[in-house]
DRENPA-3360 file (N, C-alpha, C; in nm, 2 decimals, always signed):
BEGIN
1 = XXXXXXXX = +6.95/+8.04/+4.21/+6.92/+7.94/+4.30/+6.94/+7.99/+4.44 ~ +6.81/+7.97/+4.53/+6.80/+8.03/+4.67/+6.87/+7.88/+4.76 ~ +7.00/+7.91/+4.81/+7.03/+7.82/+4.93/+7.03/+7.88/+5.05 ~ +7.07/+7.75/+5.16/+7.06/+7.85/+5.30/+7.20/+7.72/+5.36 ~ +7.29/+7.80/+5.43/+7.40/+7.79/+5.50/+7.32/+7.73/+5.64 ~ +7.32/+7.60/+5.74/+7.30/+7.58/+5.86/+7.42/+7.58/+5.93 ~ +7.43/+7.71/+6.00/+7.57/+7.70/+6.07/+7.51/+7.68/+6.24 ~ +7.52/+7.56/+6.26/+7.49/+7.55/+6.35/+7.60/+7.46/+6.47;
9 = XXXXXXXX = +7.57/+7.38/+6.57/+7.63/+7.33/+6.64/+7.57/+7.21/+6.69 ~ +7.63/+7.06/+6.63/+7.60/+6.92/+6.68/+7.65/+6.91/+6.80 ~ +7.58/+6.81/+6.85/+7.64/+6.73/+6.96/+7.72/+6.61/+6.92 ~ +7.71/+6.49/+7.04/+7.72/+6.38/+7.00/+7.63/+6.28/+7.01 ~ +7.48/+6.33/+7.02/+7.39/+6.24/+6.99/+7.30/+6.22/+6.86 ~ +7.27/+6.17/+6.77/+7.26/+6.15/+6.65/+7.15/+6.19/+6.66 ~ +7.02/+6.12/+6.76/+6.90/+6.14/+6.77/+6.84/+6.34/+6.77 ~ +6.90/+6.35/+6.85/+6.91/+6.52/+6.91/+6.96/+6.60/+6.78;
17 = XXXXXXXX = +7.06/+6.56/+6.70/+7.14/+6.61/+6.58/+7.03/+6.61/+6.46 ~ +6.95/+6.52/+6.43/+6.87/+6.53/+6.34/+6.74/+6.58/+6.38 ~ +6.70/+6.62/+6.48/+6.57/+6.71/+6.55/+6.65/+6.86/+6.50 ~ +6.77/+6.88/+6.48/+6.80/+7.03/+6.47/+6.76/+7.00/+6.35 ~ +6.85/+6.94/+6.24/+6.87/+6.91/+6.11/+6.72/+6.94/+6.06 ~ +6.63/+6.90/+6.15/+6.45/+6.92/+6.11/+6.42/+7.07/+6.12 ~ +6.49/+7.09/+6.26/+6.45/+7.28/+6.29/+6.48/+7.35/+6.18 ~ +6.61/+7.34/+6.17/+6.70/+7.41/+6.04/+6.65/+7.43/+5.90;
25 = XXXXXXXX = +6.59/+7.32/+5.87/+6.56/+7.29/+5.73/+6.40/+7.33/+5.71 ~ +6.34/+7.35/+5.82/+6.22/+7.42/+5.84/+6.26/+7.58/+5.78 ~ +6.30/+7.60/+5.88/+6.31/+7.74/+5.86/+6.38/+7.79/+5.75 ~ +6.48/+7.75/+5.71/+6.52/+7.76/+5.58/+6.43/+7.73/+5.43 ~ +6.35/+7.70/+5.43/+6.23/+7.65/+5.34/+6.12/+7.76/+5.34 ~ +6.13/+7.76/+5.47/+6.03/+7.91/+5.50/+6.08/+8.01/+5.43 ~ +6.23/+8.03/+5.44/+6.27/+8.13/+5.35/+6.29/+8.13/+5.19 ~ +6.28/+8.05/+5.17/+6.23/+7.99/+5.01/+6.37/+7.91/+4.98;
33 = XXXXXXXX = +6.45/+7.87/+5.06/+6.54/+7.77/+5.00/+6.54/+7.65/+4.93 ~ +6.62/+7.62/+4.84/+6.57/+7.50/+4.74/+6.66/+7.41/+4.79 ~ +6.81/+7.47/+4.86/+6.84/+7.32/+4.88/+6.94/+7.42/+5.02 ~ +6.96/+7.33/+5.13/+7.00/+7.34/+5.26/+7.10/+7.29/+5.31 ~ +7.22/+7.34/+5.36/+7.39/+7.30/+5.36/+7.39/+7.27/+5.47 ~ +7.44/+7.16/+5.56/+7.48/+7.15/+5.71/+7.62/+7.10/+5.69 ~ +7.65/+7.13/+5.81/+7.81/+7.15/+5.79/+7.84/+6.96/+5.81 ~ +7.97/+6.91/+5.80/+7.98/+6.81/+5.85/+8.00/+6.78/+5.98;
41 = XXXXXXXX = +8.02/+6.63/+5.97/+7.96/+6.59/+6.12/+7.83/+6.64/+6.17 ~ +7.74/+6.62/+6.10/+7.59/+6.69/+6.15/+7.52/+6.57/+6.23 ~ +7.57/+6.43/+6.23/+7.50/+6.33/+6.25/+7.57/+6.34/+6.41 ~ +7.72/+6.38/+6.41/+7.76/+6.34/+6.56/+7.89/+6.42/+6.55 ~ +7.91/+6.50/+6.64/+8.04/+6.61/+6.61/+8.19/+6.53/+6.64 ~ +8.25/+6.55/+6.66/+8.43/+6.52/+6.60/+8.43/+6.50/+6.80 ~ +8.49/+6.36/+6.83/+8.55/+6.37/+6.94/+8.46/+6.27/+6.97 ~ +8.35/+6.22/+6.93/+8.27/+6.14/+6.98/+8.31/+5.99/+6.90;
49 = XXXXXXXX = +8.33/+5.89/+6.98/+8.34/+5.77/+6.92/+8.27/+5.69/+6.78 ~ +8.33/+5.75/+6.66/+8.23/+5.69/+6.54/+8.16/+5.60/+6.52 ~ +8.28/+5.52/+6.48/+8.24/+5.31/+6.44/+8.09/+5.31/+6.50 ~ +8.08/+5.34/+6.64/+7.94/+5.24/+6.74/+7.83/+5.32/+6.65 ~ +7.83/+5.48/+6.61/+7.72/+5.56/+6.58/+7.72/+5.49/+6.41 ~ +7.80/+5.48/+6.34/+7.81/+5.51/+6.24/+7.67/+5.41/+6.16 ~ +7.62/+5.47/+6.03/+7.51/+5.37/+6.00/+7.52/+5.40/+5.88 ~ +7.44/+5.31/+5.76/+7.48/+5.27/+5.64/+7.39/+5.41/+5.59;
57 = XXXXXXXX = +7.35/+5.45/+5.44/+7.26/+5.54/+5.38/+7.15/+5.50/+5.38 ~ +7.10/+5.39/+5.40/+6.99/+5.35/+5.42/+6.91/+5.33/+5.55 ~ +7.02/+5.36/+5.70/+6.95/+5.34/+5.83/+6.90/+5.47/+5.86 ~ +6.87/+5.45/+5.97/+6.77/+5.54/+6.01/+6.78/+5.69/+6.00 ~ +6.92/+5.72/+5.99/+6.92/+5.88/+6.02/+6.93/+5.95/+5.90 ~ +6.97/+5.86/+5.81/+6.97/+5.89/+5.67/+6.83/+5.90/+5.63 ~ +6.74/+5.81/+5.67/+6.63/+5.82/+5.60/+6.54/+5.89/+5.70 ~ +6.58/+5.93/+5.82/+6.52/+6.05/+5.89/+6.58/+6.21/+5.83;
65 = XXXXXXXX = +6.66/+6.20/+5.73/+6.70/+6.32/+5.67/+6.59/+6.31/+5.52 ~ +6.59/+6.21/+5.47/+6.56/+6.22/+5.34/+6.35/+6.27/+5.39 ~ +6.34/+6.21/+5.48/+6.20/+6.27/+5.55/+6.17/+6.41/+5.54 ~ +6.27/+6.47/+5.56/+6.31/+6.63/+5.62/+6.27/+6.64/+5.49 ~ +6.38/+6.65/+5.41/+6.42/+6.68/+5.29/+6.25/+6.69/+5.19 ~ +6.20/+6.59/+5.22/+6.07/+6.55/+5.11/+5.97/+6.63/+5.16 ~ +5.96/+6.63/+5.30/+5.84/+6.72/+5.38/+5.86/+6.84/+5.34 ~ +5.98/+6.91/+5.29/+5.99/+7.05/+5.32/+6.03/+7.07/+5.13;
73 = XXXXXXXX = +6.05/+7.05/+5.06/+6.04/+7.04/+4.93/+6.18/+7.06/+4.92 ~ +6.29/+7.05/+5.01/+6.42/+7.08/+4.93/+6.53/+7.01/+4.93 ~ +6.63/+7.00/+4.92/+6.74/+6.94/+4.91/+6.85/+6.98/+5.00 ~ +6.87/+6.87/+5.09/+6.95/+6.86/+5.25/+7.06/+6.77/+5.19 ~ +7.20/+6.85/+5.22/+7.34/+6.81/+5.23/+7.35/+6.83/+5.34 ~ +7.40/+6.71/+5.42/+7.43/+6.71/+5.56/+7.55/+6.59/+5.59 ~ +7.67/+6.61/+5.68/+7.78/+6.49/+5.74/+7.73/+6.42/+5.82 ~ +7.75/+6.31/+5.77/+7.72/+6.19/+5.83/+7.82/+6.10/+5.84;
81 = XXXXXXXX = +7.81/+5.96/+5.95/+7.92/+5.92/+5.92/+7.89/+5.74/+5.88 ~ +7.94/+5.65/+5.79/+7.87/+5.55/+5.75/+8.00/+5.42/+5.72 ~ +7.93/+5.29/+5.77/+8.02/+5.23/+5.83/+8.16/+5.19/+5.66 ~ +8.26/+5.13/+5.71/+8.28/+5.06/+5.60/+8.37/+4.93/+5.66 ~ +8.50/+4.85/+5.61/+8.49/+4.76/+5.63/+8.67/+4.79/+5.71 ~ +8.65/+4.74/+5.83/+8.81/+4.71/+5.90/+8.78/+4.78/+6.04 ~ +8.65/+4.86/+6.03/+8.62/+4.95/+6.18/+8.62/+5.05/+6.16 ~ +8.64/+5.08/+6.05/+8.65/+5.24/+6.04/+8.51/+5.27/+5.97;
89 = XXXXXXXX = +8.52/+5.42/+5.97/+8.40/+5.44/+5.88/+8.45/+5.56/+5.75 ~ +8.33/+5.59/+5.70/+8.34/+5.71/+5.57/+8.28/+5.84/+5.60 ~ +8.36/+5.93/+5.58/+8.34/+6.08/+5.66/+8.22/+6.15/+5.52 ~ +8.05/+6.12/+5.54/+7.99/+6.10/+5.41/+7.95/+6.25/+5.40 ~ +7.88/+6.30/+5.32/+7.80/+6.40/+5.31/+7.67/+6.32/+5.17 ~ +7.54/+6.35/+5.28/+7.45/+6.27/+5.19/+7.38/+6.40/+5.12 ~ +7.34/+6.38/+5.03/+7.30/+6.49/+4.97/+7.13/+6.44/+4.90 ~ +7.02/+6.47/+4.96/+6.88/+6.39/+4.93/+6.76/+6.50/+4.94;
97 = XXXXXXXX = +6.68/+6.46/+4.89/+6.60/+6.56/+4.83/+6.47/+6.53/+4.71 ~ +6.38/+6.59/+4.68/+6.29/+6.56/+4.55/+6.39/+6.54/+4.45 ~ +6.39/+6.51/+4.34/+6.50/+6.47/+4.24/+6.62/+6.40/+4.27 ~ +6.66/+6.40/+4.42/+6.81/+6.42/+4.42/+6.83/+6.29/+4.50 ~ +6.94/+6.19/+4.47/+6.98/+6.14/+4.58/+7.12/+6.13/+4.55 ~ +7.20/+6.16/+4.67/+7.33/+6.14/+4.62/+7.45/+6.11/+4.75 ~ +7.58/+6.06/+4.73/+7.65/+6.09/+4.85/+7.79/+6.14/+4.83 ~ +7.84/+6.16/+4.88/+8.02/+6.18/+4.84/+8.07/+6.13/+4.97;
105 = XXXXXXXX = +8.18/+6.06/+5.03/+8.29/+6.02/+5.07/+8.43/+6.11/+5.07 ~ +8.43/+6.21/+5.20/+8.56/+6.28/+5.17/+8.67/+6.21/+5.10 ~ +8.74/+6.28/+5.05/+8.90/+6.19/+4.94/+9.00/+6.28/+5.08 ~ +9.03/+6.36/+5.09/+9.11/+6.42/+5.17/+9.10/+6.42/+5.33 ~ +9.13/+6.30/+5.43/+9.13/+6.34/+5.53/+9.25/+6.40/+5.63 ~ +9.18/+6.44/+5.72/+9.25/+6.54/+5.82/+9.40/+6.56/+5.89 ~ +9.45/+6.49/+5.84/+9.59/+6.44/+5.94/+9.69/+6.54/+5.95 ~ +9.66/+6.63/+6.00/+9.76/+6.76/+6.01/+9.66/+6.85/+6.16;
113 = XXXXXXXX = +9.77/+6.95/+6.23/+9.74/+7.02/+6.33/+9.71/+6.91/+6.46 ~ +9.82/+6.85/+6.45/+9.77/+6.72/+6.55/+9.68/+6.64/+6.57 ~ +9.59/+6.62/+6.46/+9.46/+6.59/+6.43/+9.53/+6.44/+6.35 ~ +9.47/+6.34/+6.36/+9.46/+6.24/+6.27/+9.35/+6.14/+6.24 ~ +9.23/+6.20/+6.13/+9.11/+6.11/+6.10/+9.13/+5.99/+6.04 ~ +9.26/+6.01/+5.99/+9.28/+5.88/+5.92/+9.27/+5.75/+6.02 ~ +9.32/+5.77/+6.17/+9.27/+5.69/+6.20/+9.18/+5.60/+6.22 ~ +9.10/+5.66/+6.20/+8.88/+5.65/+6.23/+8.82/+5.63/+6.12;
121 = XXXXXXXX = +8.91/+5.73/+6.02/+8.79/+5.71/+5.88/+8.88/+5.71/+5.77 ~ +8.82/+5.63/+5.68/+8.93/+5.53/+5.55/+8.84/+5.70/+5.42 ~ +8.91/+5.69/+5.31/+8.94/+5.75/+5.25/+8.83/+5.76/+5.15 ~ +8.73/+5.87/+5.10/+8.67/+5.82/+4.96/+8.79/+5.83/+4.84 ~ +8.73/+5.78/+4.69/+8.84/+5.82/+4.62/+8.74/+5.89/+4.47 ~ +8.67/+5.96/+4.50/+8.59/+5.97/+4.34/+8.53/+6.12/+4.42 ~ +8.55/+6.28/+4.30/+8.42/+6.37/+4.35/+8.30/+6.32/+4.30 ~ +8.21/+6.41/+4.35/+8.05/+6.39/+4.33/+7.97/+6.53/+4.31;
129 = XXXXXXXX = +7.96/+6.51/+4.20/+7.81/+6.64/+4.17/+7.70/+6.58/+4.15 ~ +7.60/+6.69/+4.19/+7.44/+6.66/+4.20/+7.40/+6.75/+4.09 ~ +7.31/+6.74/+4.05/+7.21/+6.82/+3.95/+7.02/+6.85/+4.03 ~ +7.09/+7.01/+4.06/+6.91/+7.03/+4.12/+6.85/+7.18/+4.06 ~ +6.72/+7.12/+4.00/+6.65/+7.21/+3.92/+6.75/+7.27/+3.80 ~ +6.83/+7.20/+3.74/+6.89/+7.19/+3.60/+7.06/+7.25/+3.65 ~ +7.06/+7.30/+3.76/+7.19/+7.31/+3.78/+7.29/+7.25/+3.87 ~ +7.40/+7.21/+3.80/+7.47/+7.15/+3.86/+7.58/+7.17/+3.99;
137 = XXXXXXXX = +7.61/+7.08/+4.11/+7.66/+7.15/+4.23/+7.75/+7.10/+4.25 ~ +7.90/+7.09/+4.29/+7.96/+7.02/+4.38/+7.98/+6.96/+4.52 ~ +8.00/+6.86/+4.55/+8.03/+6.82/+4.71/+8.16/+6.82/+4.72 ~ +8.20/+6.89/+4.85/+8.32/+6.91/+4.93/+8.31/+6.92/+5.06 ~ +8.44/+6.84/+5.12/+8.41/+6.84/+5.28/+8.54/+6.89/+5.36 ~ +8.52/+7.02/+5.40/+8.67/+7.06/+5.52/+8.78/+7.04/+5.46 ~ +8.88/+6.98/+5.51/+9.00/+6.95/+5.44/+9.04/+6.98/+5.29 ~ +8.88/+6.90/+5.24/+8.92/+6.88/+5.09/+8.92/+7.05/+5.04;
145 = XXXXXXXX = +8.93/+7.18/+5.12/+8.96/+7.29/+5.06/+9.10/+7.32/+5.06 ~ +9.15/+7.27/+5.08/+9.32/+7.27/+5.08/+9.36/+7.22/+4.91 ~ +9.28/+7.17/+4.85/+9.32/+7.12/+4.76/+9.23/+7.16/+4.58 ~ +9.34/+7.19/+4.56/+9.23/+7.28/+4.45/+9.23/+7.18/+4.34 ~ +9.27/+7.11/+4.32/+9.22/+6.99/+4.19/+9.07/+6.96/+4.22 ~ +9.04/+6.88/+4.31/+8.91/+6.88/+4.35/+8.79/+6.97/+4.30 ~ +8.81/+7.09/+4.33/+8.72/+7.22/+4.28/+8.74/+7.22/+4.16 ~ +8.86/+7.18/+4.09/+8.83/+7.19/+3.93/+8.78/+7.08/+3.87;
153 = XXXXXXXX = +8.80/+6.97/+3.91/+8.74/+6.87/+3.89/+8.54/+6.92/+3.91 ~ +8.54/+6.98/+3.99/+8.39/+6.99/+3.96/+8.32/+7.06/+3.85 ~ +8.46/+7.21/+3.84/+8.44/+7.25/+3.77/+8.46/+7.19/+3.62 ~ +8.50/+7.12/+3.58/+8.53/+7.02/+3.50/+8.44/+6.95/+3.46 ~ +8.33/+6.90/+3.56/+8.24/+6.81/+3.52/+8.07/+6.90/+3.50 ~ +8.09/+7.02/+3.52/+8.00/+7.13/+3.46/+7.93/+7.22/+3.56 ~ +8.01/+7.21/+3.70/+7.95/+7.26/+3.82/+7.94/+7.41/+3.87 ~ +7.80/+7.45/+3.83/+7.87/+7.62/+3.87/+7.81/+7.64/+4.01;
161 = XXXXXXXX = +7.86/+7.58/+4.09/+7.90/+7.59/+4.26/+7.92/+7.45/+4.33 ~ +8.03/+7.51/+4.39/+8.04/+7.35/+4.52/+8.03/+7.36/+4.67 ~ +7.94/+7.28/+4.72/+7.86/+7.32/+4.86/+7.99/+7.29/+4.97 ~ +8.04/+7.30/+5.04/+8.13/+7.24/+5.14/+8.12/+7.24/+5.27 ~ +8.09/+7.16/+5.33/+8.05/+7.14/+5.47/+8.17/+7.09/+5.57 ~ +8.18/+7.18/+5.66/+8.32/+7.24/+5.77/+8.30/+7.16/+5.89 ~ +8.32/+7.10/+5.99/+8.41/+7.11/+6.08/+8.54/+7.18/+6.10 ~ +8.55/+7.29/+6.12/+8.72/+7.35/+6.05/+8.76/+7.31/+6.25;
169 = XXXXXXXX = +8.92/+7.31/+6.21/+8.99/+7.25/+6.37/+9.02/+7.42/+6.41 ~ +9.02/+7.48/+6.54/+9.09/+7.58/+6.57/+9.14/+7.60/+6.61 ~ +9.26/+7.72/+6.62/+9.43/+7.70/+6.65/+9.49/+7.87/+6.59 ~ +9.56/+7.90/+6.64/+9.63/+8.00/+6.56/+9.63/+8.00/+6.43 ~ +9.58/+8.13/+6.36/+9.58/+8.14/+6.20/+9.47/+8.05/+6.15 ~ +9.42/+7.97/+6.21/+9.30/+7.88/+6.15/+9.17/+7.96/+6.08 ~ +9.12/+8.03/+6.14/+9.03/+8.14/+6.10/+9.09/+8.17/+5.97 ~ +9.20/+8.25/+5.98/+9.25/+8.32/+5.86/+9.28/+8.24/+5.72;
177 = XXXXXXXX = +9.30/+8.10/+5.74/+9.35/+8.01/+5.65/+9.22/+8.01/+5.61 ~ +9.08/+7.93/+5.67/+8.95/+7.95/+5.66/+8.92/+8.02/+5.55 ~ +8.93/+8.15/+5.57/+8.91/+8.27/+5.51/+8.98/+8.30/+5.31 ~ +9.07/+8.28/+5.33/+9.14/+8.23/+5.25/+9.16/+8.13/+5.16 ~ +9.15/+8.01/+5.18/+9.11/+7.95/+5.14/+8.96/+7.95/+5.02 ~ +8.87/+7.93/+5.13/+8.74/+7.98/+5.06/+8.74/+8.04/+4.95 ~ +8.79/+8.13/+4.92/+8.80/+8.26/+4.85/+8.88/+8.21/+4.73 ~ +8.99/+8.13/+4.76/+9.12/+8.10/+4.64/+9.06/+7.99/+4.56;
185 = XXXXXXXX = +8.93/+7.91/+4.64/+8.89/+7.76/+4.57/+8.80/+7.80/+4.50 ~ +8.69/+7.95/+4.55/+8.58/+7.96/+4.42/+8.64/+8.05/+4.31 ~ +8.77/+8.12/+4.37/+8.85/+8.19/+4.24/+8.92/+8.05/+4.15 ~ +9.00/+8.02/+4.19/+9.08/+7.91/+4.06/+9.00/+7.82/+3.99 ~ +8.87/+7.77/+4.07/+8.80/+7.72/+4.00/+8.67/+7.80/+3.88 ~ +8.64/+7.92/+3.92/+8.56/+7.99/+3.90/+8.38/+7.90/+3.90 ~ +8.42/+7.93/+4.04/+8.26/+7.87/+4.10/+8.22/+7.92/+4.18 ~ +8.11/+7.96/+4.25/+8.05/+7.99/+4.37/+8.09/+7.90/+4.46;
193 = XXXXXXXX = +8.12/+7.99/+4.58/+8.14/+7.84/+4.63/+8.06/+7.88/+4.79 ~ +8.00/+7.77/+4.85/+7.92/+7.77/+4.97/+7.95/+7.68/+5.07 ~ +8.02/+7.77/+5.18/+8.10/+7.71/+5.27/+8.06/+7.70/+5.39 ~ +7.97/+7.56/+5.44/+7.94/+7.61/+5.58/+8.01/+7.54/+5.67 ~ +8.01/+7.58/+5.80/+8.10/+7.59/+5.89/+8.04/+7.51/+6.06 ~ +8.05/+7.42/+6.10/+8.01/+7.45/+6.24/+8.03/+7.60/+6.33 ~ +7.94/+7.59/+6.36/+7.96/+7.70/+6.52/+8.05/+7.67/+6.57 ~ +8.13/+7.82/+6.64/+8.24/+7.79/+6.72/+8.11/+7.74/+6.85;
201 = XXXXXXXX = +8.21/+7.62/+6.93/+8.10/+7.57/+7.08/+8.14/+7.64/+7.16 ~ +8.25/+7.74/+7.16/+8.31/+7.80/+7.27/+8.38/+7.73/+7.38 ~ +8.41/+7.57/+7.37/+8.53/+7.55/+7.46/+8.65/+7.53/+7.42 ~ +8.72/+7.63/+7.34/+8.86/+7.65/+7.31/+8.89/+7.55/+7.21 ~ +9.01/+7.58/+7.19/+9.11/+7.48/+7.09/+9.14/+7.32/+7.13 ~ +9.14/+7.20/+7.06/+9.16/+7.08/+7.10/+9.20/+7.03/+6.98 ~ +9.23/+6.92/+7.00/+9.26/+6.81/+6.87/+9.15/+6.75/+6.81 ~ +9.02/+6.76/+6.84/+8.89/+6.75/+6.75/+8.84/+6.90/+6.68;
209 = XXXXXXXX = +8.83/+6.88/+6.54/+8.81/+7.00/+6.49/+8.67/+6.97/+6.50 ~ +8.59/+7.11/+6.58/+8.48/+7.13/+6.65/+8.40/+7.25/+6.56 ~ +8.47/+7.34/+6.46/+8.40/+7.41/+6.41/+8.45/+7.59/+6.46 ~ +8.47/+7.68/+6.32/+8.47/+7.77/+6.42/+8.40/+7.88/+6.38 ~ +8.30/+7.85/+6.31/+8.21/+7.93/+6.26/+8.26/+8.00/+6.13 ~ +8.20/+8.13/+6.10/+8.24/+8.22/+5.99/+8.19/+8.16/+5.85 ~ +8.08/+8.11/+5.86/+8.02/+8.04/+5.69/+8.07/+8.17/+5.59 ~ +8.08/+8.09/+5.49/+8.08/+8.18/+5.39/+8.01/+8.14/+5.25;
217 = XXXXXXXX = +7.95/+8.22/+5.19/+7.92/+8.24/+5.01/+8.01/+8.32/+4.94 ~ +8.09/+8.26/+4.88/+8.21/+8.32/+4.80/+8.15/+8.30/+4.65 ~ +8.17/+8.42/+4.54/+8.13/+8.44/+4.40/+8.20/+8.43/+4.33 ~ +8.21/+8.36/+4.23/+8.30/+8.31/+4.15/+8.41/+8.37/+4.08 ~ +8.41/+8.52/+4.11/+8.51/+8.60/+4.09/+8.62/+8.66/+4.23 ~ +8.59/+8.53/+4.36/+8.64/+8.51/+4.45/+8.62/+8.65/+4.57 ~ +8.51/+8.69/+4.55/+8.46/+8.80/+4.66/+8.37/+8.73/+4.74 ~ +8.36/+8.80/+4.89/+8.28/+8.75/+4.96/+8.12/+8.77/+4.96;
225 = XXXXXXXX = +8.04/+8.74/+4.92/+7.93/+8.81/+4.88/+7.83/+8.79/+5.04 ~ +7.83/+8.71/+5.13/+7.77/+8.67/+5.23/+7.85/+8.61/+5.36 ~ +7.86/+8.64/+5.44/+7.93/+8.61/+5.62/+7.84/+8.60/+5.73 ~ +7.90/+8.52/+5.81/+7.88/+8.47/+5.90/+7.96/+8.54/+6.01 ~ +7.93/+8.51/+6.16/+8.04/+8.53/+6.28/+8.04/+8.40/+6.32 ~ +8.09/+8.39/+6.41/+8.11/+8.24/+6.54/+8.00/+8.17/+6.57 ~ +7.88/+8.29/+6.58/+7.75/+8.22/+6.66/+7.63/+8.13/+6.59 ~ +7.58/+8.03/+6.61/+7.50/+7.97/+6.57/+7.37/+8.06/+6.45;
233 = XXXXXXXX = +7.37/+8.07/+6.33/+7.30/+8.15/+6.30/+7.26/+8.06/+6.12 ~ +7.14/+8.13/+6.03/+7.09/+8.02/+5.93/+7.12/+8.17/+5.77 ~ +7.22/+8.11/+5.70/+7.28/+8.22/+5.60/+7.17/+8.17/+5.46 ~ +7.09/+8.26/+5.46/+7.05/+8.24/+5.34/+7.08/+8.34/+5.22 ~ +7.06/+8.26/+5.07/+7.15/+8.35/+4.98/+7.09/+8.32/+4.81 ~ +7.09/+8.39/+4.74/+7.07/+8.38/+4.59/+7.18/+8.38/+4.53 ~ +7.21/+8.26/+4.46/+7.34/+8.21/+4.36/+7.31/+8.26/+4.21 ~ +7.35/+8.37/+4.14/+7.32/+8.38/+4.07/+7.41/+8.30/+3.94;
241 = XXXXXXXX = +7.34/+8.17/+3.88/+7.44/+8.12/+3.82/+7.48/+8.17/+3.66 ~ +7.42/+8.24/+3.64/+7.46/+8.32/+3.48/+7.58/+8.39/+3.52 ~ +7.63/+8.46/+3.60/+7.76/+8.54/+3.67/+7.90/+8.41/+3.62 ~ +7.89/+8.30/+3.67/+7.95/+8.20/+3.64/+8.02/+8.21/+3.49 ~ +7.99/+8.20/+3.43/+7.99/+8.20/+3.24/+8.05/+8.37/+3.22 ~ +7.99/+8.45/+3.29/+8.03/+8.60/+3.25/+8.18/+8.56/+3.32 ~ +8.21/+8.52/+3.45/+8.31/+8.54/+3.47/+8.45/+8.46/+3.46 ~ +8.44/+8.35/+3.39/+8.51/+8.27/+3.33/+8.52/+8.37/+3.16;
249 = XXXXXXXX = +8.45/+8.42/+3.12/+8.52/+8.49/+2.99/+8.58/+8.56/+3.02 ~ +8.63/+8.61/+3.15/+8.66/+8.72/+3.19/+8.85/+8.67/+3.24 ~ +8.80/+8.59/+3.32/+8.90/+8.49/+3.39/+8.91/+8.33/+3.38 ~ +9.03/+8.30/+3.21/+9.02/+8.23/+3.21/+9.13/+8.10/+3.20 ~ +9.09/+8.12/+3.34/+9.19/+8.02/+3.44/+9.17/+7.86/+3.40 ~ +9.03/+7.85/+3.33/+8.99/+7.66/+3.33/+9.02/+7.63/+3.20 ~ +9.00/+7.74/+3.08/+9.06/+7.74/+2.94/+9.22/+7.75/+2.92 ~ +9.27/+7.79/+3.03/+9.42/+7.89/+3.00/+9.50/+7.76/+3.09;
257 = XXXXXXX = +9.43/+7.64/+3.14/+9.52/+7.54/+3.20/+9.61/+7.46/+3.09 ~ +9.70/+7.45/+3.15/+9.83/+7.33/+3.04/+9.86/+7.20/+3.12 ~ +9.70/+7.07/+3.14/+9.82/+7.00/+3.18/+9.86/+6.88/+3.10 ~ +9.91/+6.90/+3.01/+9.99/+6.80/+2.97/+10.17/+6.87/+3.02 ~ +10.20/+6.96/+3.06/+10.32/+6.98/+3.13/+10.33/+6.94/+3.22 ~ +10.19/+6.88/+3.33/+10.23/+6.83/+3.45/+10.18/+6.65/+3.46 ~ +10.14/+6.65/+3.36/+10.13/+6.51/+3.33/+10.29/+6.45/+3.33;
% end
């Protein structure tokens, strides 16, 4: 399966955000991609007032994605943000396309490095896989790579790769956890895993995690197979999913689990 990484950089106008989202997924298709990763917050970057932007999966920006998506024949995962009930909203990743419609709701939000989303945005509680052209994908968003239940959970539900879309916050060691990370969630799970990343914007460190570039395609035997730097740039890549199966007989971490000990 040919995907493409959009490591790009939002603003905070929604209108302007999905004119890239169009650029992006052009050119990615050009290159023969079947389905197209934008990092989160693609609809409106971190620091910008949500609630007023935020809109349901059926308003306009949603269905100015699913346009993209149908015009260009492939399948667009992009962050968005969508209202719910008390003023907050849901930190979404829509995932839409020929065959495909789907969303996830991050479960894990941000409240650490002086950062707190919880404020802004209420919680999903359920993962979500998609099925495109007979194989199955995971959705993950930032945070939720801290947490490796999740990735087995997809792996669990028959997923040989899970896409993850970054805002990562930056700060000392942030890069390196990044890096790490990535690497430990398509190893313990044994999945591919495809991590894309905002562009670093280059105005330093803050309490809105803005992105700091460095996408990655990590192989399910937890090597890097594909990188990024800082700069705005479009990662495209061939998943090869038979590797998956070879390397779970090899490493087997999803057969060799005990939990009824931690039950």
């Amino acid at each position: 399966m040919r995907i493409a990484l959009s490591q790009l950089t939002t603003g905070p106008d929604p209108g302007k955000n999905l004119r890239l989202v169009k650029e992006w997924t052009q050119r990615a298709a050009d290159a023969g991609a079947r389905v197209v990763v934008f990092p989160e917050a693609s609809m409106a970057c971190f620091g910008t007032p949500l609630a007023p932007l935020a809109e349901p999966l059926d308003g306009p920006w949603a269905d100015g994605v699913r346009a993209i998506a149908h015009a260009t024949g492939t399948v667009v995962v992009a962050g968005m943000f969508t209202p719910v009930r008390g003023g907050r909203v849901a930190n979404t990743l829509l995932a839409t396309g020929p065959g495909t419609e789907a969303s996830y709701d991050k479960i894990h939000l941000y409240d650490a490095f002086g950062y707190r989303e919880s404020d802004t945005v209420a919680a999903g509680s359920a993962p979500t896989v998609i099925d495109v052209d007979g194989v199955r994908l995971g959705l993950a968003t930032c945070y939720d790579i801290r947490f490796p239940e999740l990735f087995r959970a997809h792996a669990d539900a028959g997923a040989a790769a899970t896409l993850l879309a970054a805002s990562w916050g930056a700060g000392p060691g942030k890069r390196e956890q990044w890096d790490l990370l990535v690497r430990a969630r398509a190893l313990d799970a044994t999945v591919w895993l495809a991590a894309v990343d905002q562009a670093d914007p280059g105005t330093g460190p803050g309490p809105a995690p803005t992105g700091v570039g460095h996408s990655r395609v990590i192989g399910p035997d937890g090597t890097v197979r594909h990188a990024l730097g800082a700069e705005p740039e479009l990662l495209v890549a061939d998943l090869d999913i038979a590797e998956v199966a070879a390397v779970r007989r090899q490493t087997s971490v999803l057969a060799n689990r005990r939990p009824e000990v931690w039950q």
